[in-house]
N, C-alpha and C positions, 0 to 999 in steps of 0.2 A: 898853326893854331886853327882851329875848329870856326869855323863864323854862324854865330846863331841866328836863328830862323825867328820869326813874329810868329804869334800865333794870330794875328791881325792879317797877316797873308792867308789864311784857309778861307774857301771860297767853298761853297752846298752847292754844289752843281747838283744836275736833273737824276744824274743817275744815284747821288746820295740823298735828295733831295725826298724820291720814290721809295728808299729803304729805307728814309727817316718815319716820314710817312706810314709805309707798312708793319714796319717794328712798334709804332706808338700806335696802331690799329690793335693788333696783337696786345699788349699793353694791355690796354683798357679793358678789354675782352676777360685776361686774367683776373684781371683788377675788382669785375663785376662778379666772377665765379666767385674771388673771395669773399667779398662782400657778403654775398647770399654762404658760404662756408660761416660766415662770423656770426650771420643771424643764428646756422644753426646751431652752434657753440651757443648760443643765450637760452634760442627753444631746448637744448637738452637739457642745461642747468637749471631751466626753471620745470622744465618735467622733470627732473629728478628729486625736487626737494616736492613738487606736487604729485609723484606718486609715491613717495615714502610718505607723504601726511594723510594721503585718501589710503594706502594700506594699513597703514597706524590704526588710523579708524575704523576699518573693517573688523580687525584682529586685535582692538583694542589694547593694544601696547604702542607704545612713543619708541622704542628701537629702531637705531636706523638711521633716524633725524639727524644724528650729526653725521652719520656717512656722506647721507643724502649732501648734508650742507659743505660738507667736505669737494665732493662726485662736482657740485654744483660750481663754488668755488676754483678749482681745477679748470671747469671749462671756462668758466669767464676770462681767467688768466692765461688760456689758449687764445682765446678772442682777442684780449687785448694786445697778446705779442704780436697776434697776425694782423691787427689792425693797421698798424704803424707801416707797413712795407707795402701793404695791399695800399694804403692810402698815396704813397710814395709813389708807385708805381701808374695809378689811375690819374695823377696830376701830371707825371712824366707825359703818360699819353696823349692826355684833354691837349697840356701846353704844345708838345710837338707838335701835334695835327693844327692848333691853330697858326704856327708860328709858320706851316710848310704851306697852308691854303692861304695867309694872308700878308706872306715876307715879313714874320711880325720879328723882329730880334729879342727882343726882349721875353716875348714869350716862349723862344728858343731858348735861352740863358736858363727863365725857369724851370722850362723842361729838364735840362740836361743837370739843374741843381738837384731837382728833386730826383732824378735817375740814379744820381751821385749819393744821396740821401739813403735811397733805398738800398743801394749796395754796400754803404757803411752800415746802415741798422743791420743788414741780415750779415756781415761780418763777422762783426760783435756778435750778434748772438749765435753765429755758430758757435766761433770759438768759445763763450761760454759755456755750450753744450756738448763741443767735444773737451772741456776742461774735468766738466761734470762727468760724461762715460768715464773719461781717465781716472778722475779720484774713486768711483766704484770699481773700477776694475783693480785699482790696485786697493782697496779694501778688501772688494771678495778674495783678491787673491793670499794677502795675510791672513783673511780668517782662515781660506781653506789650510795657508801653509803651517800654522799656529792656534787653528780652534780645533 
């Protein structure tokens, strides 16, 4: 019979210690691109419904408006998927780097929750999104077989 192991016996030695470290450096770094990525997801949403309402007004028609508000829309709901994992991941990092400079455990525990966090949110929504390609491709492909 097999005899199980603690996980109360794993010990961070120096040498994971410094990859903990480096990976939750790395981390953050992403963390920050996205961030500034989600701002611009908001600056285009709101340029797009402010330059359909200042072209409206040039050319004196209202067309467009609900593209616009459509265009706009879309991006905010980009922002908000990416928020969630980008936030995950920047808490990953902050908690790591304090838990390896200051032997903090607990701030390692949250590190590695939200690490965990992050990789279930972007799971889930892959698989959402490759659900989504699936069900189009087998639509286009009945239209093409049957339209």
């Amino acid at each position: 019979m097999e005899e199980k192991t603690s996980l109360f016996d794993l010990q961070v030695d120096a040498e994971s210690s410094d990859n903990l470290r480096e990976a939750a450096k790395w981390s953050r770094i992403l963390a920050i691109y996205g961030f500034i990525f989600i701002g611009l997801f908001v600056l285009v949403a709101l340029a797009a419904v402010a330059g359909v309402g200042f072209l409206g007004s040039m050319f004196g028609g209202g067309y467009g408006s609900s593209m616009a508000g459509f265009v706009a829309l879309i991006y905010l709901l980009m922002g908000l998927l990416v928020f969630f994992p980008v936030l995950y991941m920047f808490r990953f990092g902050k908690n790591c780097i304090h838990a390896v400079e200051n032997n903090d455990q607990e701030a390692l525990i949250t590190g590695i929750a939200n690490l965990k966090s992050y990789f279930k949110f972007s799971g889930i929504l892959t698989t959402i999104i490759v659900a989504i390609y699936a069900i189009i491709i087998i639509v286009a492909a009945l239209g093409i077989a049957f339209g």
